[in-house]
C-alpha positions, -999 to +999 in steps of 0.1 A: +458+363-120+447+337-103+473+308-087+458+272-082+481+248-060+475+208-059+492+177-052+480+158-085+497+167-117+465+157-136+448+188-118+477+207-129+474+199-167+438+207-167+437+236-152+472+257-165+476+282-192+505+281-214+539+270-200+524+284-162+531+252-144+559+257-115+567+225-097+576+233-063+607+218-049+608+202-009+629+224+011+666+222+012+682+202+035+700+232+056+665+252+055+646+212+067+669+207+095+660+239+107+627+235+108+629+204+120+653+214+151+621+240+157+596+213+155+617+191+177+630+213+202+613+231+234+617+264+248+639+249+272+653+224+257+669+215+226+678+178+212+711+190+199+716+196+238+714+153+235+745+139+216+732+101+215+701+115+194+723+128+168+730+099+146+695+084+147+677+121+142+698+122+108+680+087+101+645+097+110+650+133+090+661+112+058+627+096+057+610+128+062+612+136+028+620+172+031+582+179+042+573+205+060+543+188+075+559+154+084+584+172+102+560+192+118+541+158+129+567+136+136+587+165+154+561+170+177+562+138+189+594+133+191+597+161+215+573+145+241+601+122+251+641+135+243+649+100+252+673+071+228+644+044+235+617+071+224+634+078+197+643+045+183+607+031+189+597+057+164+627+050+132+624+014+137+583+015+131+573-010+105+553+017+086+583+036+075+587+001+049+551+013+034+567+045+015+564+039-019+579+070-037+606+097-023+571+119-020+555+097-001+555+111+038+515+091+051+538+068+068+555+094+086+515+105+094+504+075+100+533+068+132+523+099+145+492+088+147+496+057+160+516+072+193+484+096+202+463+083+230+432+065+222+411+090+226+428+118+202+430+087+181+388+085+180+386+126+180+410+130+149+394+094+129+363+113+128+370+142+111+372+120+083+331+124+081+339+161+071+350+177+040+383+185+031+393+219+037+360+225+065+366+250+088+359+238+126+342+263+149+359+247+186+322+248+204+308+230+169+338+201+172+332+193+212+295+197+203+300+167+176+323+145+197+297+149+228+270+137+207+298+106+193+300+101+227+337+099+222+346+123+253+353+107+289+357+122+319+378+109+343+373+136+369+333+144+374+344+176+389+356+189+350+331+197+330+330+177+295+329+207+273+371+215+292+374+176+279+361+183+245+386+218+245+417+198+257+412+172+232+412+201+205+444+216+223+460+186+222+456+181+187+470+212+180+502+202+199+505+174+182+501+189+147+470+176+135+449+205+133+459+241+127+446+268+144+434+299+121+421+335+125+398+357+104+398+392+096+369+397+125+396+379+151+371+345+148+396+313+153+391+283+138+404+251+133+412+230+096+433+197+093+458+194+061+443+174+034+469+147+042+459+146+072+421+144+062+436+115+040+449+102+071+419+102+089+397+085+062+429+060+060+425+048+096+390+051+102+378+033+067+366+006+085+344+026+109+336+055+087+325+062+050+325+094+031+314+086-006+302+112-032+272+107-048+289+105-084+312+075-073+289+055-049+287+024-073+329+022-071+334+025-034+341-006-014+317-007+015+331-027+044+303-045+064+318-029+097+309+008+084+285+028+117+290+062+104+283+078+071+288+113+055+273+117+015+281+148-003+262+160-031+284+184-057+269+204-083+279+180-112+254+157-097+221+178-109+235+189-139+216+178-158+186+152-159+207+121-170+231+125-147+205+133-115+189+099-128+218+080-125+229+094-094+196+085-078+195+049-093+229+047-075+215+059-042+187+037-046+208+006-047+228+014-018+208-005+010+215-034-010+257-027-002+254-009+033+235-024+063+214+007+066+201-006+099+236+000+115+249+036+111+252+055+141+266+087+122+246+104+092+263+135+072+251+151+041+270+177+026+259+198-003+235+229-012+216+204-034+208+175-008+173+184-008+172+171-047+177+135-031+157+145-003+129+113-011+159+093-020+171+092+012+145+090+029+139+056+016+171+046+022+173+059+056+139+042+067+155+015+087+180+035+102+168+037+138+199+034+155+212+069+144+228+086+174+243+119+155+231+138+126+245+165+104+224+181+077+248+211+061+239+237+033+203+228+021+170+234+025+148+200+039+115+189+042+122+166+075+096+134+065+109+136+035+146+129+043+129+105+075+095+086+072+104+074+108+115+103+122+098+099+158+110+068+157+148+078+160+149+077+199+185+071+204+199+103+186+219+124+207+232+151+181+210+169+162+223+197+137+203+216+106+223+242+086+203+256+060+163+258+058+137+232+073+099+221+076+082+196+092+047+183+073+038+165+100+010+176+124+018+160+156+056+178+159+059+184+194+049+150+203+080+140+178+104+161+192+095+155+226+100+119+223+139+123+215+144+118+253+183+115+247+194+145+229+218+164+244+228+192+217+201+203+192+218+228+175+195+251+146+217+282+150+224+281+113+190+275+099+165+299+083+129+293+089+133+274+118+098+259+125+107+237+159+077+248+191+103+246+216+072+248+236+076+211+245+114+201+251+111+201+286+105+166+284+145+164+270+161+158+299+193+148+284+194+180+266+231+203+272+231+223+245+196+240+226+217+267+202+191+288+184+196+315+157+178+351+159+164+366+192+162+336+211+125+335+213+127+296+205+145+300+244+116+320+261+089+297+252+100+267+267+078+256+291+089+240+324+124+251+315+134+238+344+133+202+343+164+204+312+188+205+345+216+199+319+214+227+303+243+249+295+226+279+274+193+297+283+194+330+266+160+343+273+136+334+302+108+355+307+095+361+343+060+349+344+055+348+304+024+324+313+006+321+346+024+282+354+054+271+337+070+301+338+080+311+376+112+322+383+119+288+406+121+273+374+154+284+372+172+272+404+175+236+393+196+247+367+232+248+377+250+241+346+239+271+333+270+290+316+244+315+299+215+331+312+193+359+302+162+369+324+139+394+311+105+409+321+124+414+361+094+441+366+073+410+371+088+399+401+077+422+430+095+399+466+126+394+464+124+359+480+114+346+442+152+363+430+168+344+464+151+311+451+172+314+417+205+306+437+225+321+412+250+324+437+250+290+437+258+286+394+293+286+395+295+277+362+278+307+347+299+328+326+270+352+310+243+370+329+219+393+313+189+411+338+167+429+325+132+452+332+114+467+307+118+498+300+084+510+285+066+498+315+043+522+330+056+519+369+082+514+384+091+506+424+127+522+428+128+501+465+114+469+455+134+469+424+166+477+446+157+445+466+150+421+435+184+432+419+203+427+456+189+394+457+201+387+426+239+382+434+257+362+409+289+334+423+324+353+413+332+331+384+309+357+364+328+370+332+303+390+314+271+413+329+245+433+314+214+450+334+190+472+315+159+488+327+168+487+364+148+510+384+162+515+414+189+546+424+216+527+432+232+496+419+241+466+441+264+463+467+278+430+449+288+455+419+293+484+440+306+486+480+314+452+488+323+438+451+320+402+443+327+396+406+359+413+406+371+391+379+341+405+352+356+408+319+324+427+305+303+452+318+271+470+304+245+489+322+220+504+305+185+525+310+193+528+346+187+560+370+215+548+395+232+578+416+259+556+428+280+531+404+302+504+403+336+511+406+346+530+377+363+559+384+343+591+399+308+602+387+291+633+385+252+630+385+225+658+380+218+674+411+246+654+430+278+663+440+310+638+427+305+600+443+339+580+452+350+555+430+353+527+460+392+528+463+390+496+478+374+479+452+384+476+418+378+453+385+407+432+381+401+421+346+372+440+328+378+444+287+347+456+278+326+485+292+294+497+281+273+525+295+241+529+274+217+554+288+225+570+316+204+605+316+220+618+348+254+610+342+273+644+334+310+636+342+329+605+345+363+614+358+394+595+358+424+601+384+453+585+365+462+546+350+440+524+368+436+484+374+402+491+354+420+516+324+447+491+320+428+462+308+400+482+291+397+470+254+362+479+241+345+512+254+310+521+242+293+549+257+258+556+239+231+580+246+242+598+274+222+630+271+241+655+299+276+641+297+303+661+292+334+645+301+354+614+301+385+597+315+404+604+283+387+635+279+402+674+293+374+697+306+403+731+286+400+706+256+440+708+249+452+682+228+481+674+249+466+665+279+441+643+255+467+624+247+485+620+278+451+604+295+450+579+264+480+569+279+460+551+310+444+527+281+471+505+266+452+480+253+418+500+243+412+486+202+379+496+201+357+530+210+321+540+209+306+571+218+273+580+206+246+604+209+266+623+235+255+664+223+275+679+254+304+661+253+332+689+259+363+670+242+371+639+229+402+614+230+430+615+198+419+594+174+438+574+164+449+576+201+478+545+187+499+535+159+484+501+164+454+489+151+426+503+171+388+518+157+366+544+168+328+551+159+318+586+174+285+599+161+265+632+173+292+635+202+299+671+213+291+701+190+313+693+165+312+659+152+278+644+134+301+610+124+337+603+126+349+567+121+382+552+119+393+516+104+430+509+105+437+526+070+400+543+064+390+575+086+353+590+074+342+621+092+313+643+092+310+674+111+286+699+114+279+739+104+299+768+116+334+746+127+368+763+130+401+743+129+401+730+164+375+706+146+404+689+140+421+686+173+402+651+177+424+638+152+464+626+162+476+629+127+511+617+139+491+584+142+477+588+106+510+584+085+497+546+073+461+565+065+450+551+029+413+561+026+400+595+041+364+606+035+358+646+045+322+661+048+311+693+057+347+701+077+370+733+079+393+741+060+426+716+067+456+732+083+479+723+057+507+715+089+489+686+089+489+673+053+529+660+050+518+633+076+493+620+050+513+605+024+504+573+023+469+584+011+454+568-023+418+576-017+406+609-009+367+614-004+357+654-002+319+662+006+298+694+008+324+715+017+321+747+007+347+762+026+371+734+020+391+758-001+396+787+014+427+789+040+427+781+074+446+805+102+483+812+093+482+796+058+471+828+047+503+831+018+491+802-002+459+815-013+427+801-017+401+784-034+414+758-061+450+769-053+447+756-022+431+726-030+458+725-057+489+725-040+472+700-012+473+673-034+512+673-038+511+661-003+495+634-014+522+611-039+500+579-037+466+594-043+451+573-067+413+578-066+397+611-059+360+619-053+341+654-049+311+668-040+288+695-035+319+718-031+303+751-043+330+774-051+350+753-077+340+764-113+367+749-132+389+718-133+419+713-155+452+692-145+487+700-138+508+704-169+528+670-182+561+690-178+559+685-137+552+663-113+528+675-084+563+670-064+578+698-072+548+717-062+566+746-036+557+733-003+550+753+032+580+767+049+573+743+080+589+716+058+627+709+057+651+708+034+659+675+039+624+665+039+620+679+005+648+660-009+636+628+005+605+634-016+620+639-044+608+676-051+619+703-064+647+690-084+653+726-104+646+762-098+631+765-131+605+738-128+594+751-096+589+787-112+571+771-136+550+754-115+545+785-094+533+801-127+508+769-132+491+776-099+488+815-098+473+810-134+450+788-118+445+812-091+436+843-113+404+819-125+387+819-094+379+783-084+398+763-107+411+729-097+439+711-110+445+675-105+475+653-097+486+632-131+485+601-112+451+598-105+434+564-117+398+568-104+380+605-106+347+608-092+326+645-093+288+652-084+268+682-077+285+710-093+261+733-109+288+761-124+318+734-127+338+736-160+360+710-177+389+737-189+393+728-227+427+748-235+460+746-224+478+772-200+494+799-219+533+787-208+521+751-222+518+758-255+559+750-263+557+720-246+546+702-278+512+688-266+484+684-288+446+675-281+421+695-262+440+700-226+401+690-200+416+660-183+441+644-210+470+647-186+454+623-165+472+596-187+465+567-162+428+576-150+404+547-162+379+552-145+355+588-143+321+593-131+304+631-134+270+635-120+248+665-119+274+686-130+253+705-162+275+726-179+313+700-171+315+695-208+297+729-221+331+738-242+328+705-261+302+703-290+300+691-326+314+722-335+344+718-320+377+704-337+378+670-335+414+670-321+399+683-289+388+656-268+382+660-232+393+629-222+422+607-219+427+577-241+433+555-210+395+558-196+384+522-196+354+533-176+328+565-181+295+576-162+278+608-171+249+618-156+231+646-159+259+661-179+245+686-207+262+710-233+281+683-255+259+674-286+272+645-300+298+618-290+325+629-313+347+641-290+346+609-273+359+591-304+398+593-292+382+568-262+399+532-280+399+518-247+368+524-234+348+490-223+319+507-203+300+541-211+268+548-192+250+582-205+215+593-184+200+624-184+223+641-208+196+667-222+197+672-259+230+648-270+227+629-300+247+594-307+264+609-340+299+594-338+287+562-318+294+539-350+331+549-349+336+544-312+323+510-316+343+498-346+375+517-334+373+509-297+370+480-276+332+492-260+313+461-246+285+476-224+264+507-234+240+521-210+213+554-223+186+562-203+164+595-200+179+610-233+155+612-257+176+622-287+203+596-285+192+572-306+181+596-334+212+609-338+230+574-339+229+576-378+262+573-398+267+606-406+303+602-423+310+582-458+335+567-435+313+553-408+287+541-438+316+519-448+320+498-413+311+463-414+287+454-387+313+424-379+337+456-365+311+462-336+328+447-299+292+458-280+279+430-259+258+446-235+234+475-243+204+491-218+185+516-228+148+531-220+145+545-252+124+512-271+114+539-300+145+557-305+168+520-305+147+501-328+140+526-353+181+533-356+206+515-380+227+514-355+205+478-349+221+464-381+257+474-368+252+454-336+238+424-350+262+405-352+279+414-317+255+422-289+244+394-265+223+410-237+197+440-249+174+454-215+148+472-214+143+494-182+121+523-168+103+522-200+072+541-189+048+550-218+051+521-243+023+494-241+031+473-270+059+473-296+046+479-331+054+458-359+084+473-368+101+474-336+088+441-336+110+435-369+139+457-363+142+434-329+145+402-348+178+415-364+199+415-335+202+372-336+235+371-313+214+380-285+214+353-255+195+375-233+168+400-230+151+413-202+123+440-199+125+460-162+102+486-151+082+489-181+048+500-164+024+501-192+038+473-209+012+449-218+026+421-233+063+407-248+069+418-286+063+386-309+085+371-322+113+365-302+109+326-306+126+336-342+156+349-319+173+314-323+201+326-299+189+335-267+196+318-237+174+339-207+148+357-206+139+383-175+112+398-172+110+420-135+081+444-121+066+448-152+029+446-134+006+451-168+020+420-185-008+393-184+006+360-199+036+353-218+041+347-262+016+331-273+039+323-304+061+308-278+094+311-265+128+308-285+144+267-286+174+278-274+163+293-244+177+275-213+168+302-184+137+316-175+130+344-146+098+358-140+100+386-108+072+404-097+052+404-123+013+401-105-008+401-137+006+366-152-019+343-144-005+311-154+020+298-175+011+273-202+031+243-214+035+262-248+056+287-233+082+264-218+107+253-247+120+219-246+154+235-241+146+252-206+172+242-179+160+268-148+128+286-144+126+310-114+089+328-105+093+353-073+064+372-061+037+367-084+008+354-064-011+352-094+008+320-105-007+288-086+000+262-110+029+250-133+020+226-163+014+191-157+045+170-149+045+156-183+042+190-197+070+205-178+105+202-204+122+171-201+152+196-200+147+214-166+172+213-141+164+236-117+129+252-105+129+283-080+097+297-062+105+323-039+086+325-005+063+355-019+044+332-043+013+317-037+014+285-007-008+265-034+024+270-063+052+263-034+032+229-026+025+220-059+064+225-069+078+208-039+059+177-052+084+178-084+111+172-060+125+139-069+112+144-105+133+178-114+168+180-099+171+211-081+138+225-066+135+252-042+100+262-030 
């Protein structure tokens, strides 16, 4: 279902289905006062607290409307001043006599609006340049109002990014953004779209946002300085419309004085289509102070002739993927002497030689994507004494330009990474940094190399010393360090006790910050510095530390209390942890987690001796955990909120599972298992809210564990665990040796009423709805000792919707029915029919699953349910024919590969009687041959009854030497070839027997290694719309009889022996041609040649330089062309 909301009933009529259109209804007027006393009121105050606003609230509610979002406006500032005057100023505003319907609430907007201070005024009017609905990072929004140059400081002691972020929060207050979170915690900021309505409103006269489709209607006042342009998809559709739209563009300097606009914005993943366009238009546009390219891919002279010439920009942002043509770039760039935020974080490609900014004095924020190498190789870095971000500096990268005094000018400097440390052997060059004196900086990286040859423990002591940070510092890494003992600033006499992040990596240190105790090779325990503690540290990450063997906690700690990420990786000899209990009890375990009540996230890997591990989960709450080759247990255990995988390794016994707090795991919806012990099934009841279940290589899984000796073994056990699971919905196995057979619970009970272990009340048991009479749970009993005498057999829950099994060489799909079933009235061949909502099944190298069905058997026997929409078998031999599949009349999807000897006898009928749309056979030879109507009753079938759309296959012989071809003539739409490995042509028959399926509308040929050349004649196939053809690497040249009139897309992928492509080839009807990797290619058809048709042309980056500059001269002539 999907559910589309909008304000216009027009979009509503073109868009509904039926009689599907709701009109909502404002809120009631109980439920709007409410909200509007919320809106109104403070924490501490209330305006029902204020009789004399009474009366004249009532007033301003009644032109409200019953909206949500003027209430929450208005209401907001209201609430600034509880005051008659306040109050009266606002209900007596003249814009209240502009409402023109009982829906209309912009006047209500627009007096908010009016009573913010000038500057939110400027902030909020230029978000009008944006698209509705855009999602504002904060850094990106200061970033654009600093290049505006809309922000003012009034004290020079606050920095203008806290002006930017109060501006932001003060927008909030008032109600004019919204403040949103992702799933990854990520905030950001959108207006409402009558607020972006507002905001284009007010600023009209100022700013302009047009779309390319409607630029001749918009009115263009002569006062307009900034521009945004957004290109939609309808605008290359096709070549009229691209023409039009770029006549329309063209004749906009005529309308706009060009020469003018401060502000340029282009919006749109096609903007490069216009790219000469524009840059015609924007030739005399040398007053531009901010630009915003979003979403495309640019050739920069293209989109400005006179780009050196734009000395006055300040704002500088490229999402998407950029070149420059022009040779003399760093003299261009250099040039832009004030630019204060280039920001490229978001581009691919990025070609830029920071090299040469130094000269950008104005420059406050360089944001880069990647590793940050376009950081490290500016030269003469320090000269940008405005900048706020310098990830990477490398220590005497170059002989001048590069000295470690380059740094100390810097003092705005909120980031800062300094790498290649071993460089610097006197400690007087680290003094000269004065990072002590950068009380601005917030992030600190130091680090040494760690693959250097020597190392000077002393020296490197000194440098590090010398390297004191001021106390503001938030977040700290060092890596490489050489010396034995870290710093006395992060040790004995502790200056950045206000760090909120920690990680120290590849270092040999026998004493430590203050952490808690440590135990080091060879030392006895060091003190934790009593004295000195972290005040505020959420993050802590020890990578690396090959001496550390014990890092000890003595109870709930200033440090454990604020703690929210731990990672501890690679730590060769250690063998405890705070949370950790050298006996391993799970008690104590959990009682130490108790000195972390905020920790949401754990690490811990590569840790071989750890002794014990914390609970996970160690909370109800959301937390996760990644622990990989920690201890002797676990190879991987990870846990998600609802998803726990885990991995362990040969000869375990249950306390594997001590590391688990199942009391934790009662919300648990998705549990993977591989190579564990058996389960204790104590453990199981606190599972029930589990709906995928994920069991791998687990021979032993079956078998029980200590004290659950009186429930057997095997597939009993496995049995009877899934009545602990009510909810379990899918269900995957593998590699679990010792089943041999699988069947599934008889219809007659539920897996409820499956007895349960005595550790299970009464009351419990009623809750759940089990074991309603004593004669069902006999017969139950019955059920699972009959399973039991069969070694090994398995039967599954009735619920399940999604079955998955792989890797069972002996495994048996049960075709009969138990013996105390045969009353019950069923009928059909028992194997999985009881599974009557399972749609989905995949079986993989499970040979002999379906060895009891064959053609021989009675066609009432069918292994499968009639609800299977979905079936995969792979590898899957012993049933000859598809006959007992013909029950299958739901079936949309059947993929068969590698099914030995089966024939397609009975395929006919499962297309005319079903509803079958895809069909996949690969690596079974015989399929096809057997395809044949072999009953008078299948012979009869009109080829109109067939649903198959979709049909892959390997086979080229075996498919288009079958009648089957006939039967699907009429119905299938995509036919592909793949992993065709001996055929190098198709003979003339198959050539023929191809040109019967006309209601195909694609083709493609895959993988066909000896395939030499494209059967003729599929220019006679007068309905197909694409043609792929990928890694087929003996293929020369495409048709020389040509290529089909109706075809409108053509992809050529890795296909090395094409040559060229001739004019012939390319129908006049060809919309989108796409060549990737095929170096051969270095020309297409002159421009005249190309189809008057094409909309699109896509040349990946793995084709030949001479075909990616031959089609990026088509750009402007096609509409859409990436290369």
């Amino acid at each position: 279902m999907v559910i589309v909301t909008t304000r216009m009933s027009d979009v509503a009529k073109m868009v509904k289905t039926g009689d599907s259109q709701i009109q909502l209804d404002r809120l009631g007027a109980k439920n709007f006062r409410d909200f509007f006393d919320a809106c109104v009121s403070t924490k501490h105050e209330s305006w029902s607290d204020h009789p004399e606003l009474i009366e004249i609230g009532e007033e301003i509610m009644v032109k409200l409307k019953c909206s949500p979002l003027a209430a929450k406006t208005v209401g907001r500032l209201l609430r600034k001043q509880l005051t008659l005057e306040h109050w009266r100023r606002v209900l007596e505003s003249k814009e209240w006599e502009l409402q023109t319907s009982d829906n209309d609430i912009m006047p209500a907007l627009k007096i908010s609006y009016d009573y913010l201070p000038l500057n939110l005024k400027q902030c909020f009017s230029y978000c009008a340049l944006f698209p509705e609905d855009y999602e504002f990072d904060s850094k990106e929004l200061v970033h654009f109002w600093i290049g505006l140059d809309v922000l003012h400081l009034g004290d020079q002691s606050i920095r203008i990014e806290d002006v930017g972020k109060s501006y932001l929060i003060d927008l909030v207050n008032y109600g004019f953004f919204k403040k949103n979170e992702k799933d990854n915690g990520r905030h950001y900021y959108v207006i409402h779209d009558l607020l972006h309505e507002l905001a284009m409103k007010v600023s009209r006269y100022d700013c302009l946002s047009i779309q390319i489709s409607k630029v001749r209607s918009v009115h263009i006042p002569p006062s307009v300085r900034h521009l945004s342009i957004f290109v939609e998809n309808k605008d290359v559709e096709d070549i009229i419309t691209y023409k039009d739209c770029e006549k329309d563009l063209d004749a906009l300097d005529k309308r706009l004085q060009i020469e003018n606009i401060r502000t340029l914005m282009l919006f749109g993943e096609n903007v490069e289509s216009f790219s000469k366009t524009f840059g015609n238009l924007f030739k005399k546009a040398r007053a531009l102070r901010a630009i915003f390219l979003s979403g495309a891919s640019y050739i920069v002279e293209d989109m400005w002739q006179n780009f050196s010439k734009l000395v006055h920009l300040r704002y500088l942002r490229i999402k998407g993927s950029y070149h420059f043509l022009e040779t003399d770039l760093p003299g261009t760039i250099s040039r832009l002497y004030h630019l204060k935020i280039l920001d490229i974080k978001d581009s691919r490609d990025c070609p830029i030689p920071s090299r040469y900014l130094s000269n950008l004095v104005s420059m406050q924020h360089f944001l880069v994507p990647g590793n940050n190498s376009l950081h490290s190789d500016i030269l003469n870095v320090g000269n940008l004494k405005l900048l706020r971000e310098l990830r990477r500096f490398e220590a005497k990268k170059e002989n001048k330009g590069f000295e470690l005094k380059q740094l100390a000018e810097l003092l705005e400097l909120e980031v800062l990474g300094i790498y290649n440390l071993e460089k610097v052997k006197v400690k007087e060059e680290a003094v000269a940094i004065k990072l002590i004196q950068k009380h601005h900086l917030q992030d600190l990286v130091l680090d040494w190399d760690i693959n250097r040859s020597n190392k000077d423990p002393i020296g490197e002591e000194n440098i590090l010393e010398s390297l004191m940070p001021h106390s503001n510092l938030c977040k700290l890494s060092i890596t490489g360090h050489g010396g034995d003992t870290c710093p006395s600033w992060l040790g004995m006499n502790l200056s950045v006790k206000t760090l909120e992040s920690l990680r120290v990596s590849n270092v040999s240190w026998k004493t430590f910050p203050p952490l808690g105790e440590m135990w080091f090779v060879g030392e006895h325990c060091k003190s934790c510095i009593p004295e000195q503690s972290f005040k505020k540290l959420k993050r802590l990450e020890l990578e690396k530390v090959p001496k550390l063997i014990k890092w000890v906690g003595n109870g709930p700690s200033d440090l454990f209390s604020h703690l929210e990420v731990l990672v501890i990786n690679e730590c060769p000899e250690l063998m405890e942890l705070p949370f950790s209990h050298c006996a391993g009890y799970e008690q104590d375990v959990e009682d130490n987690m108790t000195w972390f009540p905020k920790l949401e996230k754990l690490q811990i890997t590569d840790c071989p001796k750890l002794s014990s591990l914390p609970c996970v989960p160690w909370s109800s709450s959301t937390c996760r955990a990644e622990i990989v080759q920690a201890g002797s247990d676990i190879e991987r255990l990870s846990f998600r909120g609802h998803i726990l995988e885990i991995k362990g390794k040969d000869t375990l016994d249950s306390a594997f599972w001590r590391v688990l707090a199942f009391h934790n795991l009662s919300k648990l919806q998705v549990l993977q298992v591989t190579t564990c012990p058996p389960l204790s099934l104590v453990h199981l009841e606190k599972l029930s809210s589990l709906e995928h279940l994920w069991i791998n290589d687990m021979g032993d899984a079956f078998c029980s564990a200590e004290g659950d000796g009186q429930y057997g073994a095997n597939g009993q056990r496995l049995t009877r665990l899934f009545s602990y699971f009510p909810n379990l919905l899918i269900f995957r196995m593998f590699k679990c040796e010792k089943l041999t057979g699988l069947g599934v619970v008889g219809l007659h009970k539920r897996m409820e009423a499956l007895p349960r272990p005595p550790s299970i009340s009464v009351n419990q048991v009623e809750e759940a709805q089990v074991g309603q009479h004593e004669q069902q749970g006999a017969r139950a009993e019955e059920e699972i000792a009959a399973a039991a005498t069969s070694e090994g057999v398995l039967l599954l829950p009735h619920q399940l919707q999604d079955l998955s099994i792989s890797d069972y060489q002996n495994l048996v799909l049960c075709p009969g029915l138990l013996d105390h079933d045969e009353d019950e009235g069923r009928t059909g061949g028992g194997g999985l029919q009881g599974l009557s909502s399972l749609t989905s099944l995949w079986i993989q190298r499970c040979p002999r699953f379906l060895s009891s069905y064959s053609s021989s058997s009675s066609s009432s026997c069918f292994p499968f349910p009639t609800s299977l929409e979905y079936l995969y078998l792979i590898g899957v031999e012993g049933m000859e024919t598809l006959l007992p599949l013909s029950n299958l009349t739901s079936l949309t999807e059947l993929l068969i590969r590698e099914c030995g000897d089966l024939k397609g006898e009975g395929l006919q009928s499962l297309l005319a009687q079903g509803r079958l749309t895809k069909l996949t056979v690969r690596e079974t030879p015989k399929f096809f041959a057997g395809s044949e109507p072999s009953l008078p009753r299948e012979q009869e079938l009109p080829s109109s009854s067939s649903k198959l759309q979709e049909l892959g296959t390997d086979d080229v012989a075996g498919l288009l030497a079958a009648p089957i071809c006939a039967f699907l003539s009429s119905s299938l739409t995509e036919l592909n070839f793949s992993g065709v490995k001996e055929v190098e042509r198709f003979t003339k028959e198959q050539e023929e027997t191809l040109q019967l399926l006309t209601s195909l509308e694609r083709i493609g040929f895959s993988y066909c290694d000896k395939l030499q050349c494209l059967p003729a004649g599929l220019h006679r196939l007068s309905n197909l719309k694409r043609l792929d053809i990928d890694t087929c690497k003996a293929i020369c040249s495409l048709p020389k009889d040509g290529l089909p009139g109706s075809l409108q897309e053509l992809v050529i992928n890795d296909c090395q022996g094409i040559r060229s492509i001739h004019k012939e080839c390319l129908p006049n009807s060809l919309q989108k041609l796409e060549i990737r990797r095929c170096p051969g290619i270095r020309s297409l058809p002159k421009v005249e040649y190309l189809p008057i048709s094409l909309r699109e042309l896509v040349v990946g980056n793995r084709n030949s330089e001479e075909l990616r500059r031959h089609c990026r001269k088509l750009i402007g002539t096609i509409p859409i062309v990436r290369a």
